[in-house]
C-alpha positions in Angstrom: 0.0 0.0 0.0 1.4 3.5 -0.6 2.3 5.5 1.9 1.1 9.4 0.3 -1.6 10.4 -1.4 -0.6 11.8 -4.9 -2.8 15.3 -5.7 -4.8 14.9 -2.4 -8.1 17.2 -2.2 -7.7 18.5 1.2 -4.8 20.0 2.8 -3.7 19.3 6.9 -6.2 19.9 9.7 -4.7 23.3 10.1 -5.8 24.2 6.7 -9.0 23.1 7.8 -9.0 25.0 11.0 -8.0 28.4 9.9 -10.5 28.1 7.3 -12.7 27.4 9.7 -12.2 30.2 11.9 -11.9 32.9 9.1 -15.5 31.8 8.1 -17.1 32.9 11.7 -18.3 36.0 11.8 -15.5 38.6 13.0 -13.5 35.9 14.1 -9.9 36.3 14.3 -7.6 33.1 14.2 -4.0 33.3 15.9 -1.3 30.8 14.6 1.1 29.1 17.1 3.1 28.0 14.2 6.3 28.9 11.8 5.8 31.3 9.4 5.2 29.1 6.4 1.8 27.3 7.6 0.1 30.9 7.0 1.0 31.4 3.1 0.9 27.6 2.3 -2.5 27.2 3.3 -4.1 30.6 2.5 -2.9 29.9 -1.3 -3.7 26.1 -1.7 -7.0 27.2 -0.7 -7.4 30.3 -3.1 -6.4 28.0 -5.4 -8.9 25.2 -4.8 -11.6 27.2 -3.4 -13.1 28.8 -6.6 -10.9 32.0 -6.0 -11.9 32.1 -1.9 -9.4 33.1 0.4 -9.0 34.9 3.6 -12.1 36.6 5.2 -11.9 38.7 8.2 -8.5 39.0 9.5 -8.1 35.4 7.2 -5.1 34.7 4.5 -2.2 36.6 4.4 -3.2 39.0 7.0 -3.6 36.1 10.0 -1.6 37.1 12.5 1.0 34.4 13.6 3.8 33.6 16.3 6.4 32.5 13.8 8.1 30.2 16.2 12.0 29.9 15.0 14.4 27.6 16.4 14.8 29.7 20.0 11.2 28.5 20.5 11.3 25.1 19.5 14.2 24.6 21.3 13.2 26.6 24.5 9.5 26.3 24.2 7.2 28.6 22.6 4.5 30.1 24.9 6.5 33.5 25.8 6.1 34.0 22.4 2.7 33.5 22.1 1.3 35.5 24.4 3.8 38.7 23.6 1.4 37.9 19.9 -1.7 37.2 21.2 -1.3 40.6 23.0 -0.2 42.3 20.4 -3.4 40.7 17.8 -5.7 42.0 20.8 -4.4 45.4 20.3 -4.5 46.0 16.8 -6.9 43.7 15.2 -10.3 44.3 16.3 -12.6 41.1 17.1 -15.6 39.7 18.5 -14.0 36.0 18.8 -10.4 35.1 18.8 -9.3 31.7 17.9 -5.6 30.3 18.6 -4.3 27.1 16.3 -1.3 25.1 16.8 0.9 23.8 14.2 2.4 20.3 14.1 5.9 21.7 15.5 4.0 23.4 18.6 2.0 20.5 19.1 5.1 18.0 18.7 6.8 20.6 21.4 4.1 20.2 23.5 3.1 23.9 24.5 0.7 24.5 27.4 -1.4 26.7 24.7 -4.6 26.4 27.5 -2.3 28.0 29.8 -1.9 31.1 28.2 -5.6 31.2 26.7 -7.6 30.9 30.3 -5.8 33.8 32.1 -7.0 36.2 29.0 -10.8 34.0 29.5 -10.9 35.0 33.1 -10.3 38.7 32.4 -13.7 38.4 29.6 -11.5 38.2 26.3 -13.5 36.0 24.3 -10.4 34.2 23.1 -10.5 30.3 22.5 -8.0 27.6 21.4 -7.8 24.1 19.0 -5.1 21.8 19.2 -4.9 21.7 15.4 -1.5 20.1 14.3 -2.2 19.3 10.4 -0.3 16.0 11.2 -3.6 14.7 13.1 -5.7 14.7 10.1 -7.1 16.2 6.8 -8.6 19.3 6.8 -12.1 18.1 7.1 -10.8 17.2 11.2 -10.0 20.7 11.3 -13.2 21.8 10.9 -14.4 19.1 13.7 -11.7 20.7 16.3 -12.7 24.1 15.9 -16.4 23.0 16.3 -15.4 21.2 19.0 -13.4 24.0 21.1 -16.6 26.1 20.1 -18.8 23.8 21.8 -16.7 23.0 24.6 -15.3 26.7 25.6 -17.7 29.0 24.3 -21.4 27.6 23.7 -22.9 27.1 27.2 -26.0 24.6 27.7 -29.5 27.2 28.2 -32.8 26.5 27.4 -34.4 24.4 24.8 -36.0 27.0 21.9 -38.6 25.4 20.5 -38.1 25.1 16.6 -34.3 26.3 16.8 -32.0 23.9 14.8 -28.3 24.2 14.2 -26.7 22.7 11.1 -23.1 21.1 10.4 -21.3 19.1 7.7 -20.8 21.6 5.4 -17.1 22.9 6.2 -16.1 26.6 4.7 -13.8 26.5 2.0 -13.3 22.9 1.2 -17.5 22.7 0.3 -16.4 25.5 -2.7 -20.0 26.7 -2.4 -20.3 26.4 1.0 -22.1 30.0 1.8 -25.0 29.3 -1.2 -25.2 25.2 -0.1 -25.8 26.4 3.9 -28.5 29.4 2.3 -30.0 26.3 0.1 -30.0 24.4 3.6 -31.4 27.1 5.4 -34.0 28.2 3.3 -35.6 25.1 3.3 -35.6 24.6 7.0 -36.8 28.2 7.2 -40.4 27.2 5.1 -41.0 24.5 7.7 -41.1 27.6 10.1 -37.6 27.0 11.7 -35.3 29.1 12.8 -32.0 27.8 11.6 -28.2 28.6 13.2 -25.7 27.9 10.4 -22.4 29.5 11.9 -21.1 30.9 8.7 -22.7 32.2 6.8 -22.9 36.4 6.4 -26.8 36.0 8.4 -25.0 34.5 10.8 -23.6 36.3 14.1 -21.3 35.3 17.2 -24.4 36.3 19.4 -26.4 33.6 17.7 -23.5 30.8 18.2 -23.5 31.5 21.8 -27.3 30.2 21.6 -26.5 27.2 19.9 -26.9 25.0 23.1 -30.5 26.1 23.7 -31.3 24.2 19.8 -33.7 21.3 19.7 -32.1 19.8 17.0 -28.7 19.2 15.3 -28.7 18.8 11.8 -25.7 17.3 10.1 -25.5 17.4 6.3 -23.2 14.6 6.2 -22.9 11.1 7.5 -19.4 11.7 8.1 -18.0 15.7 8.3 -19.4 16.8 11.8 -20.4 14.3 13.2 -18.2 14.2 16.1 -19.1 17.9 17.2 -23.1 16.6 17.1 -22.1 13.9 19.7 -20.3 16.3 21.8 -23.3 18.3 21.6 -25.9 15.8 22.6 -23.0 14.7 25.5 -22.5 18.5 26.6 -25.7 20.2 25.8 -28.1 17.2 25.3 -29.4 18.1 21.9 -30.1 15.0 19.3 -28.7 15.1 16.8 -29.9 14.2 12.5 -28.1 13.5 9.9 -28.4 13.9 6.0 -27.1 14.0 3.1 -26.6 17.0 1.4 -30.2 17.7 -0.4 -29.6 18.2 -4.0 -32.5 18.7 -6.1 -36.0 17.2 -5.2 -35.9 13.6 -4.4 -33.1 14.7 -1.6 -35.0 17.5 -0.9 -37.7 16.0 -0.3 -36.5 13.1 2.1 -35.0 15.9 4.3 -37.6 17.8 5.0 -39.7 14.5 5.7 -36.8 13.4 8.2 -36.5 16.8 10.0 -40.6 16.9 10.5 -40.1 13.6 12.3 -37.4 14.3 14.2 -39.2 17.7 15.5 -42.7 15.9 15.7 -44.0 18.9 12.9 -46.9 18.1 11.4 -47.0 15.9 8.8 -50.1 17.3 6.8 -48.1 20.8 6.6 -44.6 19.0 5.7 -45.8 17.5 2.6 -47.8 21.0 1.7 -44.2 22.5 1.6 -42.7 19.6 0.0 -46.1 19.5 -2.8 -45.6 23.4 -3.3 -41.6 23.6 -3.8 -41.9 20.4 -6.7 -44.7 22.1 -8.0 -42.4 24.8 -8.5 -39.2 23.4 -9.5 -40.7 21.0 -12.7 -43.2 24.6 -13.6 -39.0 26.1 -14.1 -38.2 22.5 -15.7 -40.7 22.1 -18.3 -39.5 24.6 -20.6 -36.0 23.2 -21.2 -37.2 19.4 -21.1 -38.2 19.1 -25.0 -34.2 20.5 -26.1 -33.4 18.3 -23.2 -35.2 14.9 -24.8 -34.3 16.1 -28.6 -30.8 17.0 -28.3 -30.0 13.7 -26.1 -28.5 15.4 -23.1 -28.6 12.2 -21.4 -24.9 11.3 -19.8 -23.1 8.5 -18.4 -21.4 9.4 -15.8 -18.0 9.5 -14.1 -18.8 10.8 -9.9 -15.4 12.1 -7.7 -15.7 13.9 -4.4 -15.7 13.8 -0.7 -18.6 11.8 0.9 -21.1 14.9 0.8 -20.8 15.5 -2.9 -20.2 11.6 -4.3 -23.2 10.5 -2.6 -25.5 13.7 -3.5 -24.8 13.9 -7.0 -24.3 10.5 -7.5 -28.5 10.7 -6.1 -29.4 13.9 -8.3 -27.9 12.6 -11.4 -29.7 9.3 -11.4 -33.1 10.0 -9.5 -33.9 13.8 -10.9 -31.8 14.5 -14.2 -32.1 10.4 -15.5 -28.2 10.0 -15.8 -26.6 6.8 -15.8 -23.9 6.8 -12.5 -21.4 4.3 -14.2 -18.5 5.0 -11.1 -18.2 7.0 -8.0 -15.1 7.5 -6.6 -15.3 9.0 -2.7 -12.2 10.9 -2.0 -11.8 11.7 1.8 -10.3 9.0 4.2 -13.0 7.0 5.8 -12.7 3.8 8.4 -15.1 0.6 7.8 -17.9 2.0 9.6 -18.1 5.1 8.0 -17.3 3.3 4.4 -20.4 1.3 4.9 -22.8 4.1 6.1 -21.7 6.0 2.5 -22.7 2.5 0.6 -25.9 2.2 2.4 -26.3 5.5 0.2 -26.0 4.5 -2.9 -27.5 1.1 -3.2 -30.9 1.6 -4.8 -31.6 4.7 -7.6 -34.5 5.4 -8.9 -33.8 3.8 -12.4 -32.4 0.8 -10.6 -29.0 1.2 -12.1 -26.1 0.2 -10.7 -22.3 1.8 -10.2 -18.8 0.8 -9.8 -17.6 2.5 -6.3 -14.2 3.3 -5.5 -12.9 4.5 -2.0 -9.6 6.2 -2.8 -8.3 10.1 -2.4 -5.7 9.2 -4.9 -6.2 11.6 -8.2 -3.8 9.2 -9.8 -5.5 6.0 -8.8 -8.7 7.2 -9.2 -8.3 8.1 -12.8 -7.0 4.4 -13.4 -9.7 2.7 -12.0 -12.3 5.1 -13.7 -10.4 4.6 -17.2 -10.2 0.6 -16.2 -14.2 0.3 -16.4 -14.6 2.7 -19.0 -12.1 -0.3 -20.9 -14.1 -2.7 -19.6 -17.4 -1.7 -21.0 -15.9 -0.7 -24.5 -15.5 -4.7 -24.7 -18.5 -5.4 -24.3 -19.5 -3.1 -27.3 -17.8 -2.9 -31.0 -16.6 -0.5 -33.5 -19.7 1.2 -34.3 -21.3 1.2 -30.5 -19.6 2.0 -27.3 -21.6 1.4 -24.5 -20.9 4.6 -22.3 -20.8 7.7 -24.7 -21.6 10.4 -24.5 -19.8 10.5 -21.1 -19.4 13.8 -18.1 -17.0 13.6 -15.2 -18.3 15.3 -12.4 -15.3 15.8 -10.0 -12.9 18.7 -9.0 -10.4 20.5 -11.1 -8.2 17.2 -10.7 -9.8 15.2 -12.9 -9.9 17.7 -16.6 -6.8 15.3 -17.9 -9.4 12.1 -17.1 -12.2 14.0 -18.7 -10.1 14.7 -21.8 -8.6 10.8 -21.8 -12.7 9.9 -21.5 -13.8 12.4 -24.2 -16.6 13.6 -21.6 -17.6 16.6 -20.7 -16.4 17.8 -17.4 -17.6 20.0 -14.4 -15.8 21.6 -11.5 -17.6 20.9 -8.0 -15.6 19.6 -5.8 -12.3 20.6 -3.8 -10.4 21.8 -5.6 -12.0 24.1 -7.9 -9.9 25.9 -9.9 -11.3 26.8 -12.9 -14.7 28.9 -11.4 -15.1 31.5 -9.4 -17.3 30.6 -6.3 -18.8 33.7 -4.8 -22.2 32.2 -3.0 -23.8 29.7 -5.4 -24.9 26.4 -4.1 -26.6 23.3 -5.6 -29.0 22.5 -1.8 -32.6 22.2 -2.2 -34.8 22.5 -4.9 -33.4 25.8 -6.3 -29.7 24.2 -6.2 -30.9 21.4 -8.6 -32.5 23.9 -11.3 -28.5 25.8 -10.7 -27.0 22.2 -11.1 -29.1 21.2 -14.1 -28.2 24.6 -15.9 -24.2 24.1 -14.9 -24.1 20.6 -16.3 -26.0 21.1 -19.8 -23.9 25.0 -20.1 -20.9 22.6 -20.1 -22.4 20.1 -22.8 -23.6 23.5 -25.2 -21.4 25.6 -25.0 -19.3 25.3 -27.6 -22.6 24.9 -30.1 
């Protein structure tokens, strides 16, 4: 087995961290690290992230200890607090977030030490123990939520119809901000009132509330999960989970499982769910006779993290009449959570069935793809092969398999570089008809 992951699509838990914290509104991370962590990640993510970098006080302007040798050597707290000081009196915040590198975490700095003295004076100042050597960054975005849960959302009194959601983490979801809107506005016509964390309708004041929710929703059966548990442990909140609700059929099934889980009524559920498919196929019709005449029908080639394999994988097959012919999942999963993303993608709608791969390996993954494209084209002769016309729906990674596949190809997942993300998203109903129009732009538009 190798040992390294050629073109991975996520970067250390750090990466994930201070994306993380730059998301929050008027947060302010503080690096315990060298001076490279900084600049490495902020660009790997502009580069990835459909153009998105920084924030508030994010990127390049993040201020940072830059340990040297003196401090690995002699320890690196002195240093830390001089900066944290320093951040507190020229950078103004409403949160303030330290992260530790892989060499502070490896030198083992009391970072808790010199974060609770500034706590017991009122600083809202927090820490994560983020060394990008414990994990992707999808477990970055777990450790922040986790310090945010632990130090700085206290327990209060159940609100009825308050729901928080997580799953979708900043950055490395490219169209995080418009898939948490998509999420929200759909919660929001079953009367709720919904927490998100970050998006720009979000606030620190409405964070501080998120342990009087009645319900956690997780858009993911992997990404967040953790942080749900520590709620339910901490705050005693239950937690749901999803996954992400792209187009109708999704849609549809998460609405139905949050009116469960919050005893709504079921009468009213389904009037939301009748009115909102009324609506989306009254926007569908008119492009469904080019649609049928010009064959627009694809096989298709599926590569992303667990959120976006599974979803599109769903939408392509159960709403737009695809064929899924392989889905590669991307991020690193153990048995358990391997299984949970199979249960997924079992049964779809036109009972079709796909090849799955479990492997962040761009390299690999192209091989495997290209292997039952091979396959198939056996089965077939000169004048028919079985899987044209063909569209790889992946990240930026996967062009040079698009072009070896003679498919069509569309950006979604990390890393995106070829589109600029500003606050598009593909949740809910309204995300579907945005899908739909991306994938069949890419197919015309060169007519």
């Amino acid at each position: 087995m190798s040992n390294f992951i050629e073109r991975p699509r996520f970067t250390c838990a750090l990466g994930g961290a201070m994306a993380t914290v730059t998301a929050l509104p008027k947060a302010v991370p503080i690096l315990h690290a060298p001076s490279g962590c900084a600049g490495n990640n902020a660009w790997t993510q502009a580069g990835g992230c459909g153009l998105q970098v920084g924030g508030y006080c994010g990127g390049l302007s993040i201020p940072g200890s830059n340990i040297q040798e003196k401090e690995v050597v002699f320890g690196g707290t002195d240093r830390l607090e001089e900066q944290i000081n320093n951040t507190l009196k020229v950078m103004g915040g409403d949160l303030y977030v330290v992260l530790t590198s892989c060499v502070t975490d490896i030198i083992g700095d009391d970072v808790a030490s010199v974060v609770r003295p500034l706590r017991d004076q009122g600083i809202d100042i927090i820490h994560a123990e983020t060394g990008g050597f414990k994990g992707n960054s999808y477990l970055g975005y777990e450790l922040v939520l986790e310090s945010l849960l632990g130090t700085y959302i206290s327990k209060g009194e159940t609100q009825k119809g308050h729901v928080n959601v997580w799953g979708i983490p900043p950055y490395f979801d490219v169209f995080w901000r418009g898939n948490l809107e998509g999420i929200r506005s759909l919660l929001e016509k079953l009367g709720l009132t919904v927490n998100t964390f970050f998006t720009i309708d979000d606030s620190l004041e409405g964070i501080r509330q998120a342990g009087s929710a009645e319900l956690n929703i997780v858009i993911s059966d992997v990404v967040g999960k953790k942080a749900a548990e520590m709620s339910r442990d901490v705050h005693g909140i239950p937690y749901l989970t999803s996954i992400l609700p792209v187009g109708p059929s999704a849609s549809d099934e998460f609405l139905r499982a949050v009116g469960t889980a919050l005893s709504l009524d079921p009468i009213f559920v389904e009037e939301v769910i009748t009115r909102e498919n009324q609506r989306y196929y009254r926007l569908l019709e008119p492009i469904t006779d080019c649609f049928n005449d010009m064959d627009l029908q694809r096989y298709a080639a599926v590569i992303g993290d667990s959120n976006y394999a599974v979803s599109i994988a769903r939408f392509l097959s159960d709403d737009l009449g695809w064929l899924p012919e392989t889905i590669a999942i991307t991020d690193v999963l153990d048995e358990e959570e391997q299984a949970s993303v199979l249960s997924k993608l079992t049964h779809f709608a036109l009972g079709s069935t796909a090849s799955i791969i479990f492997n962040g390996d761009s390299t690999e993954i192209a091989r495997q793809v290209k292997e039952h494209w091979a396959r198939q084209q056996e089965k077939g002769n000169k004048y028919n092969n079985p899987l044209t016309p063909a569209f790889v729906v992946g990240s930026s990674l996967d062009r040079p398999l698009a072009a070896d596949l003679g498919a069509a190809h569309l950006s979604i997942s990390f890393p995106v570089a070829n589109r600029a993300v500003i606050d598009r998203g593909y949740t809910g109903y309204r995300g579907g008809l945005r899908l739909i129009e991306d994938l069949i732009s890419t197919i015309i538009i060169n007519r």
